[in-house]
C-alpha positions in Angstrom: 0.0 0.0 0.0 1.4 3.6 -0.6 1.4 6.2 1.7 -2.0 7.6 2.5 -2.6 11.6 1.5 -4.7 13.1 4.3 -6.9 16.8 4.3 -6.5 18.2 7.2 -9.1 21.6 8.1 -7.2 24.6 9.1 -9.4 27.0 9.6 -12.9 28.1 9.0 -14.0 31.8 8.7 -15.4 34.0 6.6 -12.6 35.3 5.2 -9.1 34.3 5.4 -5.4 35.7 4.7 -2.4 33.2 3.3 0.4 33.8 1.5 2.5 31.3 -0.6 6.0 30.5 -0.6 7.8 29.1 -3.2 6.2 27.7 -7.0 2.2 26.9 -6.2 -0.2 26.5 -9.5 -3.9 26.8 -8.9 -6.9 25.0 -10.3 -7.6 26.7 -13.3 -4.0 28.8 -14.0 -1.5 26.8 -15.3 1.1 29.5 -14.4 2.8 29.4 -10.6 2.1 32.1 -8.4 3.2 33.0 -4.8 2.8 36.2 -2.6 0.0 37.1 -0.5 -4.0 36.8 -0.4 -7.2 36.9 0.8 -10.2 34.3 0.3 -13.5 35.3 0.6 -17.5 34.4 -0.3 -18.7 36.1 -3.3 -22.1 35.3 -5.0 -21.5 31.5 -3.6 -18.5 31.1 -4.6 -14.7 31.7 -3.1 -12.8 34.7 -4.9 -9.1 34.7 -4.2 -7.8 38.3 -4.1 -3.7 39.3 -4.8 -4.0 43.0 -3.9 -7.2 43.7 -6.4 -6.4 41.3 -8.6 -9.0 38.6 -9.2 -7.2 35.0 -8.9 -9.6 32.9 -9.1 -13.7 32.7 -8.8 -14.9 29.1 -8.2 -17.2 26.8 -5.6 -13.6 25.0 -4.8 -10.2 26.3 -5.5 -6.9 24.4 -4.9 -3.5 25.6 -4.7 -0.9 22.3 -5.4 3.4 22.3 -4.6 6.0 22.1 -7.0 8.3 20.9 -4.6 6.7 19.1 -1.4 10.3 20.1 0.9 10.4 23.8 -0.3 6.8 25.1 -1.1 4.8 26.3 1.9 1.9 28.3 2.6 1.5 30.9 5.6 -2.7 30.7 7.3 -3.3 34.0 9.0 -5.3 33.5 12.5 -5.4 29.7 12.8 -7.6 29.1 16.0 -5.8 26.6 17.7 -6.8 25.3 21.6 -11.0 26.0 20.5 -13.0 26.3 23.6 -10.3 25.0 25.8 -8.6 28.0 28.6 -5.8 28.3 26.6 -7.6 29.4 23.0 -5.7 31.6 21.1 -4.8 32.8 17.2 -1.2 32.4 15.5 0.1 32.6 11.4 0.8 29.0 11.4 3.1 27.3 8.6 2.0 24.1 6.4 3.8 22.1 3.5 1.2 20.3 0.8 -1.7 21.7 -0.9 -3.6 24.5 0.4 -8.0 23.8 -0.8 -10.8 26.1 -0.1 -14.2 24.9 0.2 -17.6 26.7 1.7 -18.7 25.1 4.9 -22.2 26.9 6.7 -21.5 30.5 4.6 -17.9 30.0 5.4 -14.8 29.3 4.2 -13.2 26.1 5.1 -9.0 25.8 4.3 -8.2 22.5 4.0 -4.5 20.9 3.9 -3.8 18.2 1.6 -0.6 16.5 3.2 1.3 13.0 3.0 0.7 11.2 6.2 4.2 11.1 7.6 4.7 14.7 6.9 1.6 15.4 8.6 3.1 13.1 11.6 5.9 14.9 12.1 3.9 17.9 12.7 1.8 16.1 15.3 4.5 14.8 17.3 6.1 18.2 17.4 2.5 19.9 18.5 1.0 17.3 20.6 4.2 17.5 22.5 7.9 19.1 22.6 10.0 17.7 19.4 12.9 17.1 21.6 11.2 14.7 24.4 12.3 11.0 24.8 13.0 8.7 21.6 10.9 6.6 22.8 8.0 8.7 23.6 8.1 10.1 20.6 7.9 6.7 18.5 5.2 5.2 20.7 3.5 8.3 20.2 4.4 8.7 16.0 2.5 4.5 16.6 -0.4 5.8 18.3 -1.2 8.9 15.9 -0.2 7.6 12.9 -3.1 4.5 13.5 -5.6 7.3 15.2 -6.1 8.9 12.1 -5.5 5.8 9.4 -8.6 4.5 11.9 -10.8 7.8 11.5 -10.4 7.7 7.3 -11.6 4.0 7.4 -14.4 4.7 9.7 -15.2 7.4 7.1 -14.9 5.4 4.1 -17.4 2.8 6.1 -20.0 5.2 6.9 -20.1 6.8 3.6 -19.9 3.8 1.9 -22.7 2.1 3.8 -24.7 5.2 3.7 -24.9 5.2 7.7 -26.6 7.7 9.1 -24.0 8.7 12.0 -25.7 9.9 15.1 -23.7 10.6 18.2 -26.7 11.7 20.8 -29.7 10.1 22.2 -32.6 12.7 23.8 -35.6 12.4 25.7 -37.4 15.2 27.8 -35.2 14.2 31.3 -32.4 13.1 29.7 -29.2 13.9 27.1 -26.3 11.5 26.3 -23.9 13.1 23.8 -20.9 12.1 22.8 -18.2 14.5 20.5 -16.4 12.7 17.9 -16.9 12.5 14.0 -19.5 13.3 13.3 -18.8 17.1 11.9 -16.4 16.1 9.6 -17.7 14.9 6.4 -15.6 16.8 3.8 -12.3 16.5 5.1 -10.3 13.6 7.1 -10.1 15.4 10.2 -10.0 19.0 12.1 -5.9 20.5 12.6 -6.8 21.0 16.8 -7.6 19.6 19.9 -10.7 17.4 19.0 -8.7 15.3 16.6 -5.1 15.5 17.0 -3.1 18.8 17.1 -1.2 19.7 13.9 0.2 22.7 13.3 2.1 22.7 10.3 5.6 23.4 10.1 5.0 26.0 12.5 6.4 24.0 15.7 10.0 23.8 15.2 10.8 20.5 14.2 13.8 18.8 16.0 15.6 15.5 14.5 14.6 13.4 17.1 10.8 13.7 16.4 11.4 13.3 12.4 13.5 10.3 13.2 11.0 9.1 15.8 8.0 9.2 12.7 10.7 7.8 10.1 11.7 5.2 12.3 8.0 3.8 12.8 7.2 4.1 9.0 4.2 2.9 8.3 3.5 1.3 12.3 0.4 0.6 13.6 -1.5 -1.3 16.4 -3.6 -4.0 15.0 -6.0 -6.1 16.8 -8.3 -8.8 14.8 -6.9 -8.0 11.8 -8.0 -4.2 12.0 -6.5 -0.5 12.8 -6.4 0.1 16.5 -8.5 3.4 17.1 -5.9 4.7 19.3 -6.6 7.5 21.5 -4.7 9.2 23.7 -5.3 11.9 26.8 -3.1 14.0 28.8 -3.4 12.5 32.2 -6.3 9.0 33.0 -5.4 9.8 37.0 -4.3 6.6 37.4 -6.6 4.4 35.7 -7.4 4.5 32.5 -11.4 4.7 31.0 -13.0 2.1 28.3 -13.6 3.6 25.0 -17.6 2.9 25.4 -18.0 4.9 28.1 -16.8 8.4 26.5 -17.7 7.6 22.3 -20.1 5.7 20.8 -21.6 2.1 22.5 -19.0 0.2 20.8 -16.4 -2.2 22.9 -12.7 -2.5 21.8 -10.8 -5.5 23.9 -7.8 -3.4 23.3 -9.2 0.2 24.9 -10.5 -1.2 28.3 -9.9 0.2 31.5 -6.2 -0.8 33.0 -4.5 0.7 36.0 -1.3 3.2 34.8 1.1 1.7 37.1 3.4 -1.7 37.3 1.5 -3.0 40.3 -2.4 -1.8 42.0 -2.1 0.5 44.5 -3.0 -0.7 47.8 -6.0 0.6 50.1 -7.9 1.3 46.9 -11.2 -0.4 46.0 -10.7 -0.3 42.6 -14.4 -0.9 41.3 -14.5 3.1 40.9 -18.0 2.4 39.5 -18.9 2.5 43.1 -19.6 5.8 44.3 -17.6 5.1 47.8 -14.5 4.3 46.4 -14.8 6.7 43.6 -14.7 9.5 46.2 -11.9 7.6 47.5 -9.9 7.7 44.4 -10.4 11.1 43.4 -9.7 12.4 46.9 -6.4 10.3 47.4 -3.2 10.5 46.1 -2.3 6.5 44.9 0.8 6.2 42.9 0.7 5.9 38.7 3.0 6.9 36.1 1.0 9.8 35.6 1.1 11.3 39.0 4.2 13.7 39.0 5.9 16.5 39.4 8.7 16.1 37.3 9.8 19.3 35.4 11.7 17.5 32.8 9.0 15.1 32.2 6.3 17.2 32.0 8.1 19.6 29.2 8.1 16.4 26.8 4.2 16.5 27.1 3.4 19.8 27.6 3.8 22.7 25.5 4.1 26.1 26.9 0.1 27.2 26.7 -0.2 23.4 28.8 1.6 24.2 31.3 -0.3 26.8 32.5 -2.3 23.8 34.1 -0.5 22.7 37.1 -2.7 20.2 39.1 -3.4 17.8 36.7 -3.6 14.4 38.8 -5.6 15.4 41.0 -7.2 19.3 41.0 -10.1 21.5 42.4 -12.6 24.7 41.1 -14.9 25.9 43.4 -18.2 28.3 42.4 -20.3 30.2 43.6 -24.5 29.2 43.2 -25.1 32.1 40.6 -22.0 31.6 38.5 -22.6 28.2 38.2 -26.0 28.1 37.5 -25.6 31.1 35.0 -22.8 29.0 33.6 -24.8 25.5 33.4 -27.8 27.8 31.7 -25.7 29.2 29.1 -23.9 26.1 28.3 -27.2 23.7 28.1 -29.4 25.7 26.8 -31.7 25.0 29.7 -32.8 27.1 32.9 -32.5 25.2 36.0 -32.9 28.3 38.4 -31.1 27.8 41.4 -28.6 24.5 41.6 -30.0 22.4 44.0 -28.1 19.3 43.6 -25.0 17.7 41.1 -25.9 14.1 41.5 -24.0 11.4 40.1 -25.6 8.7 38.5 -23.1 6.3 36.6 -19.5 6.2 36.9 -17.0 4.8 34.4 -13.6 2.0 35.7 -12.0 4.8 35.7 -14.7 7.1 38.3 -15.2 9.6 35.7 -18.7 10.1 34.9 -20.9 9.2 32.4 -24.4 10.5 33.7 -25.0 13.3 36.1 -28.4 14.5 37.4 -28.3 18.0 37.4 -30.8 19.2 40.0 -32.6 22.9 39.9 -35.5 25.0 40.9 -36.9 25.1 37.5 -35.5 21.7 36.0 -33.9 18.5 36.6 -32.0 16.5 33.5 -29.7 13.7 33.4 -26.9 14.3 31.2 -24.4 12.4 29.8 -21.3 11.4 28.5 -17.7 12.6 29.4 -17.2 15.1 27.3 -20.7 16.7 27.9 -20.5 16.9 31.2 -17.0 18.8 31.5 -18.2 21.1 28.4 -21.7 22.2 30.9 -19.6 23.0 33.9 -17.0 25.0 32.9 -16.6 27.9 30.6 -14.1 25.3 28.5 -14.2 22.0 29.6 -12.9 20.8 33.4 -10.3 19.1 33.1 -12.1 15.6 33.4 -15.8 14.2 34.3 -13.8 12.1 37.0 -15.3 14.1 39.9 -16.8 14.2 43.3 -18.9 17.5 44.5 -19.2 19.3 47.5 -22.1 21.8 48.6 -21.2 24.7 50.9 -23.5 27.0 53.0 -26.6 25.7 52.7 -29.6 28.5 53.1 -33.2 27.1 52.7 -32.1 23.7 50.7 -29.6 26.0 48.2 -26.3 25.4 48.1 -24.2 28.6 47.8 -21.0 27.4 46.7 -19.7 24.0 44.9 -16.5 22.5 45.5 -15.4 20.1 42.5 -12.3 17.8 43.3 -11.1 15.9 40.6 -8.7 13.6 38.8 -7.0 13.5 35.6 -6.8 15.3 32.4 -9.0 14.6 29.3 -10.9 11.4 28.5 -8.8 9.2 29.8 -9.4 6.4 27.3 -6.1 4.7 25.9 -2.7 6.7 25.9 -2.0 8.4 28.5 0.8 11.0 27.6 2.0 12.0 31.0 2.3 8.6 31.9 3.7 6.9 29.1 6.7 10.2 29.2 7.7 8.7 32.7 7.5 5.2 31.3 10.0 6.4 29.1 12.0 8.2 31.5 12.2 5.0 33.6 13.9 3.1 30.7 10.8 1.4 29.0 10.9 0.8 25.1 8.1 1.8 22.9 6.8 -1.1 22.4 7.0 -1.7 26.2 4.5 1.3 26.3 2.5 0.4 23.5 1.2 -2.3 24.9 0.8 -1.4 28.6 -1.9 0.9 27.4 -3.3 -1.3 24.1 -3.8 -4.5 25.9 -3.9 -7.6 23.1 -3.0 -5.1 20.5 0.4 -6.0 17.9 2.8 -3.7 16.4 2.2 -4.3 12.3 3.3 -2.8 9.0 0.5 -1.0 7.0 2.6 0.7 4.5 5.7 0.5 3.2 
């Protein structure tokens, strides 16, 4: 099989400024151009502007290299970080292609890329380009079959002519889960709810380039398929299945395993129980995961990341009318006053997956992970693994919450802080691999 070209979205807006670097030809000119421009919606279709210079006038327009290693296009105000606390704009750098398409009255750039290339960029965003070798090729593994896994899932629903639905509603209750279902013309997104990619713009260090070369064409297998393998910053010390955050499906090789050599002691670890989930989430039981460790903690976190400090185990408090003006504007729904933030199914790894929220006005169960974090917080908290506490009582209303939790992200599969001390401690990537992808093999895909 030959490498796999991917299309990667940038950036959606309703106009957008690039320049081009090197010898680029577009759709319809058979002349190269470079310099800078602007794309914008006119009459339905995208005009590309140089200065006031007409370009080009179509429903799609593409801009292809000459030269893969030398061409490159700058993106003007690339969102990266959307709806997390560290959100921010930058000019970000790619190689490839550079396609425009309209999306909801917008304009939708889309990078066309060669997988490893795209890789490279991953491995250098998702973390720093000079961590551990062997961080760096379990992870080049791990992304390089996450997103092989999402284009065949695709291909399978498009082929099949699914209709993809990733919610379930009634009047007192919504499960929702966040995952593919907004990206139908492209492979997948360039941020945080894929995988992060950012281009050339991260500086790229030999060590990750060698990392991606050195895995060439790597993935986890299990039954004769792609492993879907997802990652997270930090499980807290056990990681979660893959049903219990995405769609109802099981994978033997994303269940729930503890991120640590041996089980902690003094821990009941059926954190589906609501006792020893409290437990959990209040102690402090060893795992990979749970450090300190400067040195380690710059493989996995980039500067805006570690802004976030208390990642194993963490706290936010609010006051009654913030959070019930928060859980109003981010539900859609007016409870009134918060009564009560009741947990009603926990996950192995005690994050929740259903949680009665309890008003004045309303109560509604709602449901999974992801949805939770995304109605208490103005971003998302850092995980659903939590346990509250009401303060100050005053006729049956609480008048401040106290959340303590553990971990960072969905905890399903990899978890990166962990697997960077693994590495630290002398494991090989394979060692790693398959601490986290239980039953999984290592296996060529492409040459």
């Amino acid at each position: 099989m030959k490498e796999p070209i991917l299309s990667v979205a940038i950036l959606k807006a309703e106009e957008i400024n690039f320049e081009l670097y090197g010898d680029y030809y577009s759709s319809d000119e058979k002349q190269k151009i470079n310099g800078k421009f602007i794309a914008r919606i006119d009459e339905s279709k995208i005009k590309i502007l140089q200065i006031d210079k007409v370009i080009n006038h179509s429903e799609e327009v593409l801009f292809f290299y000459s030269n893969l290693e030398t061409d490159s296009f700058l993106v003007h105000d690339v969102e990266i970080g959307i709806q997390f606390h560290w959100q921010q704009k930058e000019n970000q750098r790619f190689q490839g292609s550079l396609k425009f398409i309209i999306e909801d009255n917008k304009i939708t750039a889309i990078n066309l890329i060669p997988i490893e290339n795209y890789l490279t960029s991953v491995i250098s965003s998702e973390m720093s380009a000079t961590s551990s070798d062997e961080l760096l090729k379990a992870h080049s593994i791990i992304s390089r079959g996450w997103v092989l896994a999402q284009v065949e899932k695709n291909k399978n629903i498009q082929k099949d002519n699914l209709e993809y639905s990733a919610k379930s509603e009634t009047e007192d209750e919504l499960i929702k889960w966040y995952d593919r279902e907004d990206h139908k013309n492209y492979d997948v997104c360039a941020d945080d709810h894929c995988q992060r990619y950012q281009g050339i713009t991260r500086l790229f260090a030999h060590n990750a380039q060698n990392a991606v070369a050195f895995t060439r064409g790597l993935v986890l297998m299990y039954d004769g398929k792609i492993c879907d393998t997802r990652f997270s910053k930090s499980c807290g010390g056990v990681t979660e299945s893959f049903e219990n955050v995405w769609e109802p499906i099981q994978h033997e090789y994303l269940k729930s395993i503890v991120d640590n050599k041996y089980e902690p002691e003094n821990f009941d670890l059926d954190l589906r129980n609501e006792k020893s989930a409290e437990k959990w989430i209040k102690g402090n039981p060893p795992a990979f995961c749970n450090t300190s460790d400067e040195k380690v903690l710059k493989q996995v976190l980039v500067s805006y990341d570690r802004e976030t400090k208390d990642f194993y185990r963490w706290k936010v408090e609010y006051e009654q009318e913030k959070l019930a003006e928060l859980i109003k504007r981010k539900s859609g729904h007016d409870f009134g006053k918060i009564i009560d933030l009741f947990p009603l199914e926990r996950g192995f790894s005690a994050r929740l997956l259903k949680l009665k929220i309890v008003g004045t006005k309303k109560t509604l169960i709602i449901g999974k992970e992801l949805e939770i974090r995304r109605v208490l917080s103005e971003t998302h908290l850092y995980s659903s693994a939590f346990s509250v506490e009401k303060i100050n009582i005053v006729d049956e209303i609480p008048q401040r919450f106290i959340f303590t939790g553990a971990g960072w992200g969905h905890g399903v599969g990899l978890c990166q802080i962990g697997a960077a001390v693994m590495s630290e401690k002398g494991y090989c990537f394979d060692e790693i691999l398959l601490h986290y992808f239980r039953g999984a093999t290592i296996q060529k895909y492409y040459e």
